[in-house]
Each structure stands twice: as structure tokens, then as C-alpha cells.
N, C-alpha and C positions, 0 to 999 in steps of 0.2 A: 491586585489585578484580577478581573472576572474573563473567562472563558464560558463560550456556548459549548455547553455538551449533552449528545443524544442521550447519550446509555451512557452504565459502566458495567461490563462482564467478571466479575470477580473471580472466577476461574478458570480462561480461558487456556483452553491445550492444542490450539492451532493456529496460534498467534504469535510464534515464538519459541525459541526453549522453553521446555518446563511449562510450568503455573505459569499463567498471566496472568495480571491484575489489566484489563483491555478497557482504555478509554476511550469511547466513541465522539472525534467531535463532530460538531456540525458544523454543516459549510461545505461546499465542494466545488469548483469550476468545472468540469469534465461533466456531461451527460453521457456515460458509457450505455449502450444498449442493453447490456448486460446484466445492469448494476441491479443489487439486491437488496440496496438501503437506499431507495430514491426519494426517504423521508430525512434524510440526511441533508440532502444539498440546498438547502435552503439557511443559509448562514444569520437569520434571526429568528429559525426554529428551535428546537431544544431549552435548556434552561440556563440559568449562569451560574458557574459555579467558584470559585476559590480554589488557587493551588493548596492551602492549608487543606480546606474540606474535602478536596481527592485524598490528599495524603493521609488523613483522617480516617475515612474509608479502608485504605490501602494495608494502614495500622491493626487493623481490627480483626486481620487474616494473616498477616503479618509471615506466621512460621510457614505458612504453606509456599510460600515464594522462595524458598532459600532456593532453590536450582533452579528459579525464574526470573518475573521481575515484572517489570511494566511496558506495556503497549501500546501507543498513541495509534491509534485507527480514526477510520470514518465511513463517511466524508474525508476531507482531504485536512489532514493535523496542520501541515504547514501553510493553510488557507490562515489559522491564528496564529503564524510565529509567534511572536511577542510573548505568546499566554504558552506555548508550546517550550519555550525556550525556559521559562519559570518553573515550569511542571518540571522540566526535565531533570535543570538544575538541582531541585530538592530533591529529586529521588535520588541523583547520581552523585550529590553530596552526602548520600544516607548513605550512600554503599549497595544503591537496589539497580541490576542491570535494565537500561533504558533499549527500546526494541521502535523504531517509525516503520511504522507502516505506510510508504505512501505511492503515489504516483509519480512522485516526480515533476507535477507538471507547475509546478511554485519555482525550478529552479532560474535560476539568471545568472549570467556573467556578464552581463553590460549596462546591470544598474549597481552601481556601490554601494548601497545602500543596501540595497535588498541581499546584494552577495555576503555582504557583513554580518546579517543577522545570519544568515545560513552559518557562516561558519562557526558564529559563535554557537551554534543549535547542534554541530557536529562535536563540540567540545565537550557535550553532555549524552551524544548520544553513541550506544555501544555498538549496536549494529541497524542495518538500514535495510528491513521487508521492501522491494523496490515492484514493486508492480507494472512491469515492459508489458503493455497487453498488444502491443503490432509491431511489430520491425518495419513495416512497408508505411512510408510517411502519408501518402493520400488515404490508404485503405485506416489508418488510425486516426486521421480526422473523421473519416463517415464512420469509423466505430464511436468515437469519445467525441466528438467536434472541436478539438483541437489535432494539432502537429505535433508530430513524437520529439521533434526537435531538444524542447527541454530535459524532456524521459532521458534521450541516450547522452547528453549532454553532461548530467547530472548522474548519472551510472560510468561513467568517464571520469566524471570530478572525484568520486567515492572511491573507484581503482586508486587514481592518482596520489588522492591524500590517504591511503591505506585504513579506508573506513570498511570492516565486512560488509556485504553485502550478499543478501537472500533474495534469490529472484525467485516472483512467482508468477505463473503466465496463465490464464483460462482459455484451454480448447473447444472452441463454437463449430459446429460440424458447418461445412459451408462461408464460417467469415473471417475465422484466425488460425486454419489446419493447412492451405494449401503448403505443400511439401518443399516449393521455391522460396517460399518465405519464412519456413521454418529453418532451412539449411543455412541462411543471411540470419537469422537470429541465435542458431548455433555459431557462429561465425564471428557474429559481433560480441557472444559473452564468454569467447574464447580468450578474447583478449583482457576482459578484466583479471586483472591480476588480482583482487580481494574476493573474488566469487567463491561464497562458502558452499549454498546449496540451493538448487533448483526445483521449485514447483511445479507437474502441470498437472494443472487442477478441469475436472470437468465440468464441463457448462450444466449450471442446474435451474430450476425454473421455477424455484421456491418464492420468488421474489414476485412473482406477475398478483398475487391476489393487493399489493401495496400499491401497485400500481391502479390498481383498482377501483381503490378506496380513495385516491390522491385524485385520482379521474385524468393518468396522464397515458396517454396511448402507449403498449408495449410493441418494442421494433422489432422483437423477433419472435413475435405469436408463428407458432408451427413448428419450429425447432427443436428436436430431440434432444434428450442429455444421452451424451456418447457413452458405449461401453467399457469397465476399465482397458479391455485389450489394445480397442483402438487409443485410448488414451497413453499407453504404454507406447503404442506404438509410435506416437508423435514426438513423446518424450525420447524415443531411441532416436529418429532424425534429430532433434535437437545436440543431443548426445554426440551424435557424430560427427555432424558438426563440427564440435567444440573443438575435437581432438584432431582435426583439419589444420 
């Protein structure tokens, strides 16, 4: 089986515990305003590769991973279940911890099919980077152009079936900070009962010269990236929240 994939980061250390071995794929549904790979979403960009030929790669650095392990990122990994669930297997059959990074926005409970593979994709995977980037359901359609719907659906399913879970949230001054909406998302990851640890990450703007190049308009030309204080500070409403 071939997989599309962008990149692969061989030593990634903010993808996870430890070392990551970070496989980027391609492919993504979601157009986040935000997004800083928007050379990703195009799921017959990239190249094809082999779960042999990642693990191959992954071989080759091997010792540096022992307190890490491997990172499905993107674009959105579980846009290729199939090719994600293979990857996964081999490495979690090696004994190498497996880490998704996703959105969430792949999950379903009301196609069997699709909820099938999911589970079987949870069988190989150790913990799940969950990317909630809006609590507030309209304001996360005109962030991403979809409904959070699946997002909190599937950060519910992960509680349930006692899968960890690393939430990580990007603060936009102006489009994901108001303080009502952060107290409702302190709120709602109060109740996850596998919630290991919390991100928030500040809005940066490293991404706008890709956009550039792709020739696709960026939605939030003018936007400052916040200060860590204020970013601290969002993260304490969040915080308090929780403990609500």
C-alpha cells in the first residue's frame, strides 16, 4: 500500500514526547485560516510512499527515538486511514510509540464503516494530538469551513474508550481568544477524563509567504502574533475552567 506524503521531519521535538520521527501527510478537508501548511491540502500533492520505505527512514536514526517515537501529522493523517492504519501497525508492532496528530474532523459514528477503521487505527495508536481549534460551532465553520461537530464528538469517543489525549488550541487575537468561549472550552475538556496536556499555542504568520507562492488569498492579513503574557493569560481562563 502507497501513501501521499509532504515531508518527513526526522527530529521533531514539538510533536510529541521526546524525538519524533514526524510524517507529514497530504491531503486535508479543513481550510483553517490559520493554516501554515496550505501546500498540504491538496491530497494528490506530495509523493507516494511505502510503509516499508518510512520505516526504512525511521531505521536509520533509530537510537534517537527511544524516549519518542512516531508522528502522523499534516494535512489531515486520517484523510488516508487505510495507508495510516499500516504505518501505524508496523511501528506499534516494532515496539515504537505511535503519536496522531489530527483534527478530528475524519471522525463518524453513523457510518460503520468508516467508525471500523477508526477503531481499528486506535488499536495501534498510543496517544492522540487532538487539535479543538473553536468550542463555538458557527464561529469554527468560518474559522475551518466546517462544524466542530466531529472535533468534540471524537475527543468524547477518545475520553470514553480511555485513549490519552493532548489537546492543542492556537490563540488568534480577535477570532479564537473571546473569554465566553474560552470558559465553554475550559468546560468541555473538564470532562474528558484521558486529558493528559494542554497547548495554547500563539498565532504566528510564518505561513503567509506559502500562500503566496500557491497564489491563494490569506484571511487574516493584519493580525498580530500575541504576546506570551497574553497567551498565558488565555491559557489561565482555559485552566479555570477546567476545574469548574
Amino acid at each position: 500500500m502507497l501513501g501521499r506524503i509532504h515531508s518527513i521531519e526526522t527530529f521533531g521535538a514539538v510533536d510529541g514526547p521526546g524525538v519524533r520521527f514526524v510524517v507529514f501527510f497530504q491531503g486535508c478537508p479543513m481550510r483553517c485560516a490559520y493554516c501554515h501548511n496550505p501546500d498540504t491540502w491538496d491530497v494528490n500533492g506530495g509523493i507516494e510512499m511505502s510503509v516499508d520505505g518510512i520505516y526504512d527512514r525511521f531505521e536509520r536514526n533509530k537510537a534517537f527515538y527511544t524516549n519518542g517515537g512516531i508522528t502522523a501529522s499534516g494535512g489531515e493523517p486520517m484523510y488516508q486511514i487505510e495507508f495510516l492504519i499500516e504505518l501505524f501497525k508496523k511501528f506499534h508492532d516494532n515496539g515504537v510509540h505511535t503519536c496522531l496528530d489530527t483534527s478530528g474532523i475524519m471522525f463518524t459514528d453513523t457510518d460503520a464503516n468508516k467508525k471500523s477503521k477508526i477503531d481499528t487505527l486506535m488499536d495501534y495508536t498510543d496517544l492522540v494530538m487532538l487539535d479543538i481549534k473553536q468550542i463555538d460551532r458557527d464561529k469554527h465553520k468560518e474559522l475551518t469551513g466546517h462544524y466542530n461537530d466531529n472535533v468534540l464528538s471524537f475527543a468524547k469517543y477518545l475520553s470514553d474508550n480511555e485513549k490519552k489525549i493532548w489537546v492543542r488550541f492556537v490563540c488568534v487575537p480577535g477570532v479564537t481568544d473571546d473569554d465566553e468561549d474560552l470558559v465553554r472550552y475550559g468546560k468541555f475538556l473538564g470532562k474528558l477524563k484521558t486529558l493528559k496536556a494542554l497547548d495554547v499555542l500563539p498565532y504566528h504568520t510564518m505561513g503567509i509567504k506559502k500562500y503566496e507562492g500557491l497564489g491563494i488569498p490569506y484571511r487574516l492579513e493584519g493580525i498580530e502574533p500575541p504576546n506570551k503574557e497574553y497567551v498565558k493569560n488565555k491559557k489561565d481562563t482555559i485552566l479555570n475552567a477546567m476545574k469548574d
